[in-house]
C-alpha positions as CSV (number, residue, x, y, z in Angstrom):
1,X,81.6,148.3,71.9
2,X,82.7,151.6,70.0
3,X,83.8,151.4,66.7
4,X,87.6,152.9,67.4
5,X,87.7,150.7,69.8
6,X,86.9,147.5,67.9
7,X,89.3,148.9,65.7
8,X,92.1,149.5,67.9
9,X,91.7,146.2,69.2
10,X,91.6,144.7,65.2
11,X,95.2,146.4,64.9
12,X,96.6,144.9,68.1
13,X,95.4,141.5,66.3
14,X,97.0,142.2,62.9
15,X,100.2,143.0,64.9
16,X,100.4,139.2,66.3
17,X,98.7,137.9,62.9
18,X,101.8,139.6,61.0
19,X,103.9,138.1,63.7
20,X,102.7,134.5,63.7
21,X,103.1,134.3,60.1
22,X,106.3,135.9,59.8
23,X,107.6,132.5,61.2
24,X,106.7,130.3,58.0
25,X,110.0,131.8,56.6
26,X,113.2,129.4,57.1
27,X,115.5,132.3,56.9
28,X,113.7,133.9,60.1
29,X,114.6,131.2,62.2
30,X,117.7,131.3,60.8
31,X,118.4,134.6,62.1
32,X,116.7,134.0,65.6
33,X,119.2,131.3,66.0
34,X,121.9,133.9,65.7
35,X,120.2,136.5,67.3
36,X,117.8,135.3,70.5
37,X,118.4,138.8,72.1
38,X,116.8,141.0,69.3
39,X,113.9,138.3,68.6
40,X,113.0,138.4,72.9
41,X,112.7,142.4,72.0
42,X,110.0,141.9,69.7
43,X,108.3,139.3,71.5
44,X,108.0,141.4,74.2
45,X,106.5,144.5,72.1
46,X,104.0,142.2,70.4
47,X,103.3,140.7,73.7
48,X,102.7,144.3,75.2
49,X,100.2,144.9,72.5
50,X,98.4,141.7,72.1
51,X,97.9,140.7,76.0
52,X,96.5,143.6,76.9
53,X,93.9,143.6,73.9
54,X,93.3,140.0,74.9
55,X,93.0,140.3,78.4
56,X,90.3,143.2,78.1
57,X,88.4,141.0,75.9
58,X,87.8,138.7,78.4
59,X,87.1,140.8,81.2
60,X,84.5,142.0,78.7
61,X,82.9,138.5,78.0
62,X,82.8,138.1,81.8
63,X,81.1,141.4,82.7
64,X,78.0,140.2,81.1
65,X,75.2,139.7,83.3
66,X,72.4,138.3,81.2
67,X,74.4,135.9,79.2
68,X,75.2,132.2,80.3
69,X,78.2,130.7,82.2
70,X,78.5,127.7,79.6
71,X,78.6,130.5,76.9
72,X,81.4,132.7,78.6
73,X,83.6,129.6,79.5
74,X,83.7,128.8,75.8
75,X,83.8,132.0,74.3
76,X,87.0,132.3,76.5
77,X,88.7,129.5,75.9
78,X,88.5,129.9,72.4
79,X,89.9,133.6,72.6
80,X,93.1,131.5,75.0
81,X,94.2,128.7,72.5
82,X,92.7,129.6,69.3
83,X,92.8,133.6,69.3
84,X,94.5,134.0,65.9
85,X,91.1,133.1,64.7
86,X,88.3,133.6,66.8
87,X,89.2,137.7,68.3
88,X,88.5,139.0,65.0
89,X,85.3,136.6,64.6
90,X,84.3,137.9,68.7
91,X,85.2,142.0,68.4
92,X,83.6,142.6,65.1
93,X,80.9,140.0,65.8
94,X,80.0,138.3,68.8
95,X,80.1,141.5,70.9
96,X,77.1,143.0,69.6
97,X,75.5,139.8,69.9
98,X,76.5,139.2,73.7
99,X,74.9,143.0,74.0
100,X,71.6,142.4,72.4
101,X,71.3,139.2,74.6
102,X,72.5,140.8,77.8
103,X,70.1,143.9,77.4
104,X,67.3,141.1,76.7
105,X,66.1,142.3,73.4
């Protein structure tokens, strides 16, 4: 994967990191209690980032060839239910791992 984008993806993810942990604060939910409209605005725009990012990411995992099924399966469920933590760990990572492998080296 090229550098800008591995890093275009990383800022997608720092968007929804930003966004998850905005919600820690008591006064947030405060104010999405008095204003659901605004709050389904920015879910959407974080959503329109985020999805997309994610969503390539596994197409990516899945083009693969040389790598096995057992190994994509995981990989993708982990980027589904647990991708706060593990996109960062597969784009600056994994990927170039998944590419050595494929290519047989």
């Amino acid at each position: 994967m090229k550098e800008y984008l591995k890093i275009l993806l990383t800022i997608s993810y720092l968007i929804s990191l930003i966004y998850a942990i905005s919600f820690w604060s008591v006064d947030l939910f405060r104010w999405i209690t008095n204003h659901i409209l605004p709050f389904e605005y920015q879910n959407t725009v974080v959503n329109l980032l985020y999805l997309p990012a994610l969503s390539y990411l596994i197409y990516r995992i899945w083009t693969f060839k040389n790598i096995d099924k057992n190994t994509k399966g995981n990989w993708t469920v982990l980027l589904l239910f647990l991708s706060l933590v593990t996109m960062p760990i597969y784009i600056w990572r994994k990927d170039d791992i998944f590419i050595k492998q494929n290519s047989g080296k």
